[in-house]
Each structure stands twice: as structure tokens, then as C-alpha cells.
LOSEGU-712555 format. One record per residue: residue number from 1; x, y, z of N, C-alpha, C, O in turn. Coordinates in steps of 0.02 Angstrom, whole numbers, plus 50000, padded with zeros to 5 digits. Layout:
N
<nr: NUM; n.u: X; n.v: Y; n.w: Z; ca.u: X; ca.v: Y; ca.w: Z; c.u: X; c.v: Y; c.w: Z; o.u: X; o.v: Y; o.w: Z>
...
//
This chain:
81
<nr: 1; n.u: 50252; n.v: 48327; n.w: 50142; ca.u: 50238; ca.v: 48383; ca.w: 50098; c.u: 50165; c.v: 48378; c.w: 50074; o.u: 50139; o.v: 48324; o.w: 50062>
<nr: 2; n.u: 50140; n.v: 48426; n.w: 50068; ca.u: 50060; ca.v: 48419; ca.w: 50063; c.u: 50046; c.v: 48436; c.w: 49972; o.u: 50088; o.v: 48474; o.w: 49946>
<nr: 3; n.u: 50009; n.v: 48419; n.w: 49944; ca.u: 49999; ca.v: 48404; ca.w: 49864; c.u: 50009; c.v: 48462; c.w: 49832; o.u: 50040; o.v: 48459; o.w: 49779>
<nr: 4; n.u: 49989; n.v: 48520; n.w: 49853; ca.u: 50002; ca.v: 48592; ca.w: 49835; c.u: 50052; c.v: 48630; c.w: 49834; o.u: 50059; o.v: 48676; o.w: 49794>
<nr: 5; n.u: 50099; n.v: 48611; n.w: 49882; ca.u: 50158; ca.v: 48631; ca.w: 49896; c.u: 50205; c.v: 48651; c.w: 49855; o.u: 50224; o.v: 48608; o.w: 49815>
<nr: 6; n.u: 50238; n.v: 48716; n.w: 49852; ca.u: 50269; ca.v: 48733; ca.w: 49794; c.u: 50345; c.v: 48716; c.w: 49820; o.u: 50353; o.v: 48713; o.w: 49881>
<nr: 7; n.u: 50398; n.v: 48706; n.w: 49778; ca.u: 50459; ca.v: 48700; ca.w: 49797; c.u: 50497; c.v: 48738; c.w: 49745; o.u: 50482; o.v: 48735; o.w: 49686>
<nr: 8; n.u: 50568; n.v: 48790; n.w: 49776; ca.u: 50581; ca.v: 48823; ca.w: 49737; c.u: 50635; c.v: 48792; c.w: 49720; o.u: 50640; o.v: 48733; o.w: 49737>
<nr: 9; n.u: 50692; n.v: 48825; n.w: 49680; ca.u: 50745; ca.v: 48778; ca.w: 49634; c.u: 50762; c.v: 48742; c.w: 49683; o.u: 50747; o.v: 48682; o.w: 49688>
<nr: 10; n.u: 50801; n.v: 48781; n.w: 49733; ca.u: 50853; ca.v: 48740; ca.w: 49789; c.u: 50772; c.v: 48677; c.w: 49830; o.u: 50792; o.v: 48672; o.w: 49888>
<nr: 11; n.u: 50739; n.v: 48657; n.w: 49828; ca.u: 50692; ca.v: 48623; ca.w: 49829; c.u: 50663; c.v: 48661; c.w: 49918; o.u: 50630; o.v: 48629; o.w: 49959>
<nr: 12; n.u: 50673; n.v: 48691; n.w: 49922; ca.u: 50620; ca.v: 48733; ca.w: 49976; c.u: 50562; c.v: 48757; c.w: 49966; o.u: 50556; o.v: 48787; o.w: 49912>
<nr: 13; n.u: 50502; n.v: 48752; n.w: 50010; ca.u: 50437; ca.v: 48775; ca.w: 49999; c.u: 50419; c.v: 48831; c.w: 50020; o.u: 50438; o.v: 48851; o.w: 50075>
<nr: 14; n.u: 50378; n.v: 48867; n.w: 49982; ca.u: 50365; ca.v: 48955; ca.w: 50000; c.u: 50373; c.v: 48927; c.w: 50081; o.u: 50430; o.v: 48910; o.w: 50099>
<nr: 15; n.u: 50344; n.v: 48924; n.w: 50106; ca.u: 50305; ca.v: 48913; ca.w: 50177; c.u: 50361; c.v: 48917; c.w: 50209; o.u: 50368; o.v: 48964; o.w: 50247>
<nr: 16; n.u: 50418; n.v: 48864; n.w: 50202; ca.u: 50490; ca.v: 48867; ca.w: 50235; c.u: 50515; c.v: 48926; c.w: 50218; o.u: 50510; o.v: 48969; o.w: 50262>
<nr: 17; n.u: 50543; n.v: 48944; n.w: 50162; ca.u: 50580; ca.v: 49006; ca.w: 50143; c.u: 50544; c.v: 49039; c.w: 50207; o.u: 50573; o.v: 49028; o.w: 50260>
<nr: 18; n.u: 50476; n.v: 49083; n.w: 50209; ca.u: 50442; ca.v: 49135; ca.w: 50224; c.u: 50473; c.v: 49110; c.w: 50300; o.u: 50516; o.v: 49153; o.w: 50312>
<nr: 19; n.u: 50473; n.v: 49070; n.w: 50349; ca.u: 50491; ca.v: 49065; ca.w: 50405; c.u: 50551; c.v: 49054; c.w: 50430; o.u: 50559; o.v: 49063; o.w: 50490>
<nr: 20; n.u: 50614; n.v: 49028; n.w: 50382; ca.u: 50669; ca.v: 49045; ca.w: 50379; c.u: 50681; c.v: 49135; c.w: 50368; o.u: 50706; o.v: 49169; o.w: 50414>
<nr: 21; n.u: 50661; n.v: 49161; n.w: 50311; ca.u: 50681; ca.v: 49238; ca.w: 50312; c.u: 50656; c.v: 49268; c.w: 50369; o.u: 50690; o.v: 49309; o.w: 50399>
<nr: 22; n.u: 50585; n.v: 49250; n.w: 50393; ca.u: 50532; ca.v: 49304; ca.w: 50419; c.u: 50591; c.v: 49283; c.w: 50501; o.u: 50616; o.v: 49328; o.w: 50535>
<nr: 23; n.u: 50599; n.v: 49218; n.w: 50512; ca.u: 50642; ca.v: 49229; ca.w: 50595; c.u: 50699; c.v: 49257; c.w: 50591; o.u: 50707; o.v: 49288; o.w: 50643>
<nr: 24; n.u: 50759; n.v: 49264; n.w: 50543; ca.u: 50809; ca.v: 49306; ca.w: 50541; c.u: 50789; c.v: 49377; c.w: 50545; o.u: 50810; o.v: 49408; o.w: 50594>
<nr: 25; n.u: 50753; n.v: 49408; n.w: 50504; ca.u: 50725; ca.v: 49474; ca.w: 50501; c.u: 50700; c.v: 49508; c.w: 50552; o.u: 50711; o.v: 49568; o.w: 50563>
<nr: 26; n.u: 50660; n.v: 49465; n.w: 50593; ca.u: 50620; ca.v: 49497; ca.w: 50647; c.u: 50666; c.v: 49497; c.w: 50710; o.u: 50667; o.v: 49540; o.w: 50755>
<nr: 27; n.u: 50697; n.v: 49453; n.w: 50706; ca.u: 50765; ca.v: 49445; ca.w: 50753; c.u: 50828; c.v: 49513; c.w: 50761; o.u: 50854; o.v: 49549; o.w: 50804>
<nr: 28; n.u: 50830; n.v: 49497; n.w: 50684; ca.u: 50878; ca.v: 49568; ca.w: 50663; c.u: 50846; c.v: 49643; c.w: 50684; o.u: 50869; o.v: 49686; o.w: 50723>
<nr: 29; n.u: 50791; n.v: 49643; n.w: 50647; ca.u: 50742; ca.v: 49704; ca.w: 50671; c.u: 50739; c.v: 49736; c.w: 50742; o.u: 50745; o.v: 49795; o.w: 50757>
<nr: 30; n.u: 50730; n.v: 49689; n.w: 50776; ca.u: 50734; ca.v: 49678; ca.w: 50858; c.u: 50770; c.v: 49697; c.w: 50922; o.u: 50754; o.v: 49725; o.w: 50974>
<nr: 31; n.u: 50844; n.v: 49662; n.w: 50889; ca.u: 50900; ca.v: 49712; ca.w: 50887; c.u: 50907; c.v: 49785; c.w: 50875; o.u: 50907; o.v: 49830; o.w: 50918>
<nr: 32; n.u: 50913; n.v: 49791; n.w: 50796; ca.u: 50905; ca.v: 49878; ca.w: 50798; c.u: 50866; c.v: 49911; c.w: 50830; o.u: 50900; o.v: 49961; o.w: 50841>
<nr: 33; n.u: 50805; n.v: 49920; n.w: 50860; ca.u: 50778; ca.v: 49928; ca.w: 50891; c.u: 50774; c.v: 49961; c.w: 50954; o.u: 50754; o.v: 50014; o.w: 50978>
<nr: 34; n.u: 50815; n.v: 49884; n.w: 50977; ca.u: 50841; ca.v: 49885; ca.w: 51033; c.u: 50902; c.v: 49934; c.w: 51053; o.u: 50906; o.v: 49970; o.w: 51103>
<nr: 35; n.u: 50950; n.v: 49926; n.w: 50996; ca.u: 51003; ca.v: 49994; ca.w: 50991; c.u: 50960; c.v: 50053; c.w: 50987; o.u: 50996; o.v: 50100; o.w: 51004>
<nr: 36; n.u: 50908; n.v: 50073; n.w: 50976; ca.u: 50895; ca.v: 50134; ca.w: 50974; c.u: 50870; c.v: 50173; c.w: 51039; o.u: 50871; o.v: 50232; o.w: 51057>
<nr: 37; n.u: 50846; n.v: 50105; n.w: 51068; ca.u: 50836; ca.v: 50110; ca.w: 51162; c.u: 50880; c.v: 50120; c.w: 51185; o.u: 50867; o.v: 50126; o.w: 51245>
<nr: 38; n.u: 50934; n.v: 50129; n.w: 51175; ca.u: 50996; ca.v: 50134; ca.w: 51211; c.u: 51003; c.v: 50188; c.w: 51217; o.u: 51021; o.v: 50213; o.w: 51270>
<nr: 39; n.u: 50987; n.v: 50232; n.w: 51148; ca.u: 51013; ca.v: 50307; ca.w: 51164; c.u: 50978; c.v: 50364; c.w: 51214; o.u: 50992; o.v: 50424; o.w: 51221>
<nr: 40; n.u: 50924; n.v: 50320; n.w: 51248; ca.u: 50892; ca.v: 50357; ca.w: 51292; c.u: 50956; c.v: 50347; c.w: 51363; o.u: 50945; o.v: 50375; o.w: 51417>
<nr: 41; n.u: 50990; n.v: 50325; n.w: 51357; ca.u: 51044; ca.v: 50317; ca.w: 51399; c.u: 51089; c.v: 50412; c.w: 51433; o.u: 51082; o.v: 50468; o.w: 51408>
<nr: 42; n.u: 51117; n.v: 50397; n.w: 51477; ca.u: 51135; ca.v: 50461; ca.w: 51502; c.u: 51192; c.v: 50479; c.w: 51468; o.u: 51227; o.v: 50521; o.w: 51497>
<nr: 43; n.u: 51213; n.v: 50457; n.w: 51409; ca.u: 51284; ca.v: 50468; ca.w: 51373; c.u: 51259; c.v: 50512; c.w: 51333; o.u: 51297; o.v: 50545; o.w: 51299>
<nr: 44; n.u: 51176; n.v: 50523; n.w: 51327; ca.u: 51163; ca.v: 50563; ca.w: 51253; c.u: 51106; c.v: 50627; c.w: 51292; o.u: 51082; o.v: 50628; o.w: 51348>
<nr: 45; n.u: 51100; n.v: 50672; n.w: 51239; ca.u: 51067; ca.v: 50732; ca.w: 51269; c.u: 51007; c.v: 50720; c.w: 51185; o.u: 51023; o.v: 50705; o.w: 51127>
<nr: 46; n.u: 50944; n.v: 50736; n.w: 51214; ca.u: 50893; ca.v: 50713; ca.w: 51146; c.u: 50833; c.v: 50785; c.w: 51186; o.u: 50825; o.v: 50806; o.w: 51244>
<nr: 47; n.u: 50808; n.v: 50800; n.w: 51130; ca.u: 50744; ca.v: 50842; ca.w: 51150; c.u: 50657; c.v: 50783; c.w: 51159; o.u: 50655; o.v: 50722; o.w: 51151>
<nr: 48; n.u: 50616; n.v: 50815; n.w: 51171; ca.u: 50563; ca.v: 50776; ca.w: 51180; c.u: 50538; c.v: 50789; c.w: 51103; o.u: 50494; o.v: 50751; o.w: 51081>
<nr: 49; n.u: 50561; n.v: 50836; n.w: 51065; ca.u: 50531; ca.v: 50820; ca.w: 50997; c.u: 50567; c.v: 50772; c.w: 50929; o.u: 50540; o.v: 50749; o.w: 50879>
<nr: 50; n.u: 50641; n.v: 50770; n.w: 50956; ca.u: 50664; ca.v: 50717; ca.w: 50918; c.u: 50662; c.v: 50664; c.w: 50935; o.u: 50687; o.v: 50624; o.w: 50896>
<nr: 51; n.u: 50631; n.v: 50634; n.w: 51008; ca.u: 50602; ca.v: 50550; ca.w: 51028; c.u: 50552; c.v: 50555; c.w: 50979; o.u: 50564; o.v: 50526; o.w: 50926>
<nr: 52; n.u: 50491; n.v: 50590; n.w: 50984; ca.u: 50428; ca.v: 50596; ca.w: 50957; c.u: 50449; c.v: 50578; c.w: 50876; o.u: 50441; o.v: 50520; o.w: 50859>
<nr: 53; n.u: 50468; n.v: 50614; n.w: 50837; ca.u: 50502; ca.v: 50613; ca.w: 50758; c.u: 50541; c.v: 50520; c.w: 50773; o.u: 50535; o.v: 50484; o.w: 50723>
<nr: 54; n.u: 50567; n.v: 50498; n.w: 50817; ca.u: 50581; ca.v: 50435; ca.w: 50822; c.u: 50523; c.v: 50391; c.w: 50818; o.u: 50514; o.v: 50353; o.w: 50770>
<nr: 55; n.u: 50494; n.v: 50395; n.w: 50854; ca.u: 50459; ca.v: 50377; ca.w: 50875; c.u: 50399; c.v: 50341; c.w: 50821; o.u: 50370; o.v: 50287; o.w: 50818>
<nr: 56; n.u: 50400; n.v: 50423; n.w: 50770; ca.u: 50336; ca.v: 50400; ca.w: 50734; c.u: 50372; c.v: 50382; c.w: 50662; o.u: 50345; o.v: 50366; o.w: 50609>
<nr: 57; n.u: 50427; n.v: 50388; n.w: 50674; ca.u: 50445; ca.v: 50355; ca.w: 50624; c.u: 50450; c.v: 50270; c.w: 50610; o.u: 50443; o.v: 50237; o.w: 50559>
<nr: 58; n.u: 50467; n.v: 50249; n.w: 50689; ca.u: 50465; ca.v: 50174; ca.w: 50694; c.u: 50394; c.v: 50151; c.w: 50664; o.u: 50377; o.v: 50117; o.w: 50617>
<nr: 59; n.u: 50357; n.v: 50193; n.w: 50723; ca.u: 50250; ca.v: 50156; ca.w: 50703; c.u: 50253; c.v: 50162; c.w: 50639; o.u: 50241; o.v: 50109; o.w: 50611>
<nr: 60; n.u: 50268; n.v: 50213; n.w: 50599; ca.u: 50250; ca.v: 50205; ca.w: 50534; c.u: 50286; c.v: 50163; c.w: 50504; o.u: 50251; o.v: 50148; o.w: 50456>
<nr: 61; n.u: 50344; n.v: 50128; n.w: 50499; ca.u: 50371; ca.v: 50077; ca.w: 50453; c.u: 50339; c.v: 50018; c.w: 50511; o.u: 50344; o.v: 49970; o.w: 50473>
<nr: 62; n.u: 50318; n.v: 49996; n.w: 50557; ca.u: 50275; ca.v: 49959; ca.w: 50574; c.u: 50206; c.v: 49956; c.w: 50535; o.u: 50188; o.v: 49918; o.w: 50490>
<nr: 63; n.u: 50180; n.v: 49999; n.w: 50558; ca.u: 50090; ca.v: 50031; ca.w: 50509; c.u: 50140; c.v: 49985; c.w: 50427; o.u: 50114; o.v: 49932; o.w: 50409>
<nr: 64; n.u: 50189; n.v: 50002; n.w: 50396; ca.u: 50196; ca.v: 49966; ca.w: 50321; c.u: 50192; c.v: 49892; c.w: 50324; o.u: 50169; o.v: 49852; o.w: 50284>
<nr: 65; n.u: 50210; n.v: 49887; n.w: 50362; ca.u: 50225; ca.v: 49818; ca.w: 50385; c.u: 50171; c.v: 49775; c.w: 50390; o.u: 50173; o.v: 49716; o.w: 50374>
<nr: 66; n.u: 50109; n.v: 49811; n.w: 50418; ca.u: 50058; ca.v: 49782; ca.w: 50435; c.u: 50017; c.v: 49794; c.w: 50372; o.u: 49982; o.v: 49751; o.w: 50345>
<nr: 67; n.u: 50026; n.v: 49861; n.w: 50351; ca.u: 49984; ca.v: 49860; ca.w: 50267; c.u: 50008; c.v: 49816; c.w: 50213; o.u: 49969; o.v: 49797; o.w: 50170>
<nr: 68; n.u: 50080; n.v: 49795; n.w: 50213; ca.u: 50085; ca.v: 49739; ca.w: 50184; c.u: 50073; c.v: 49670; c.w: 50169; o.u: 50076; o.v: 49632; o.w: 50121>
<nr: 69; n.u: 50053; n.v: 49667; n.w: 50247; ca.u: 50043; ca.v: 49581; ca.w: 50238; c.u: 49959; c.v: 49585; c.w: 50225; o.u: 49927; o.v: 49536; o.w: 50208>
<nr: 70; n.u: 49923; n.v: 49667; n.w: 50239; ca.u: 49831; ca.v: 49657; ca.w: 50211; c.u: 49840; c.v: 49678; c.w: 50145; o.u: 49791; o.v: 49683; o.w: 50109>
<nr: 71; n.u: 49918; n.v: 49695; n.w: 50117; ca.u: 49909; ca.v: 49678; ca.w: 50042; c.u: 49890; c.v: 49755; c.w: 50014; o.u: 49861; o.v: 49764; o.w: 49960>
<nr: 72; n.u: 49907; n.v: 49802; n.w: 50051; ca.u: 49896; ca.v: 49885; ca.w: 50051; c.u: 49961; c.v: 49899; c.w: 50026; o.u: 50012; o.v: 49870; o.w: 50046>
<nr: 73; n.u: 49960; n.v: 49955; n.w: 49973; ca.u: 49997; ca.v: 50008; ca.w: 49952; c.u: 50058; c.v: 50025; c.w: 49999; o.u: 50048; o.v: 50024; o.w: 50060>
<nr: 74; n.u: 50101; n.v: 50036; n.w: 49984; ca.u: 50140; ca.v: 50043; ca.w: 50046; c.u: 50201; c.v: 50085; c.w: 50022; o.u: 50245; o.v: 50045; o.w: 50005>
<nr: 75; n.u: 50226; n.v: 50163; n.w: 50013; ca.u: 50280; ca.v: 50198; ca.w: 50002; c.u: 50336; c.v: 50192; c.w: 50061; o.u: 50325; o.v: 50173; o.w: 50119>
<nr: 76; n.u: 50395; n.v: 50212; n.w: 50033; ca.u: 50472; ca.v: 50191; ca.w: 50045; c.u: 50484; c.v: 50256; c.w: 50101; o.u: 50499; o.v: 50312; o.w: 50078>
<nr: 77; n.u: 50476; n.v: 50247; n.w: 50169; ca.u: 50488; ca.v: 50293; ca.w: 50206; c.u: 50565; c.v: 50314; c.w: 50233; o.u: 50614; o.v: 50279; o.w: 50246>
<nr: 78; n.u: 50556; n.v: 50383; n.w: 50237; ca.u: 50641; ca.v: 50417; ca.w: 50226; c.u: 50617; c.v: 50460; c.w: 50301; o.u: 50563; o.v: 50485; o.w: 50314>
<nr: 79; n.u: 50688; n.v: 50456; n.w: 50349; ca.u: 50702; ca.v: 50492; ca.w: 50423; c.u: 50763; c.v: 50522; c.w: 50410; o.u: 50807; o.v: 50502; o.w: 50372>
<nr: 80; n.u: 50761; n.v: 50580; n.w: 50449; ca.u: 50812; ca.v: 50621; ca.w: 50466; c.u: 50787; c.v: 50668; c.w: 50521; o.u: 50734; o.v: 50699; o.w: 50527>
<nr: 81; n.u: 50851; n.v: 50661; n.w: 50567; ca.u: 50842; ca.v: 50729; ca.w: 50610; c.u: 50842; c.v: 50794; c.w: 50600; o.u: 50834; o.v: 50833; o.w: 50647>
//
């Protein structure tokens, strides 16, 4: 453990927590995702403007994602077809 090191009650250090949560999450994330690739499948009928509305809805809670960790402003994004 290095001198700085913070440990929280259960005696874990930010650093662990953050890579314990951050690999479940991105894992999980990954998945859904992945389910959403699916529906390009021949079971479903989709227009080229509701991929697009998919589409930019993913980049943009990505784009938060990425303004978060430079520590940017970041509002609670809402989808619907």
C-alpha cells in the first residue's frame, strides 16, 4: 500500500473500489449493448431513422461518459421512440 492511500470503512482503497466497480460496469454495459445489436436481426422490422435516434443516443451517453471523467457538466439523458 503506498503512504497516500486512502482506505474506505470495509478497508478498500479508492483505486480498488474504482476497478472493481469500473470492470463489472463496463462488462454489464457491453452486454446491453450487445442486446441492442441483436435487434438488427431479421425477427424485427426498424426504419433507417430509428437506428439513427439509436444510434445517437448511445454516442451521446458515451460523449457523458467521456465528459465525466474530463470532469465536464454532464445532464441525465432521456430516449424514446
Amino acid at each position: 500500500m503506498e503512504e497516500n492511500e486512502v482506505k474506505d470503512v470495509a478497508g478498500e482503497s479508492k483505486a480498488d473500489k474504482f476497478k472493481r466497480l469500473a470492470s463489472k460496469r463496463v462488462v454489464n454495459a457491453i452486454s446491453k449493448v450487445e442486446l441492442i445489436a441483436n435487434l438488427a436481426g431479421s425477427g424485427y422490422e426498424y426504419t433507417p431513422e430509428q437506428v439513427e435516434k439509436i444510434l445517437t443516443a448511445l454516442q451521446g451517453s458515451v460523449d457523458k461518459v467521456k465528459a465525466a471523467f474530463s470532469k465536464q457538466k454532464i445532464e441525465k439523458t432521456n430516449f424514446q421512440l
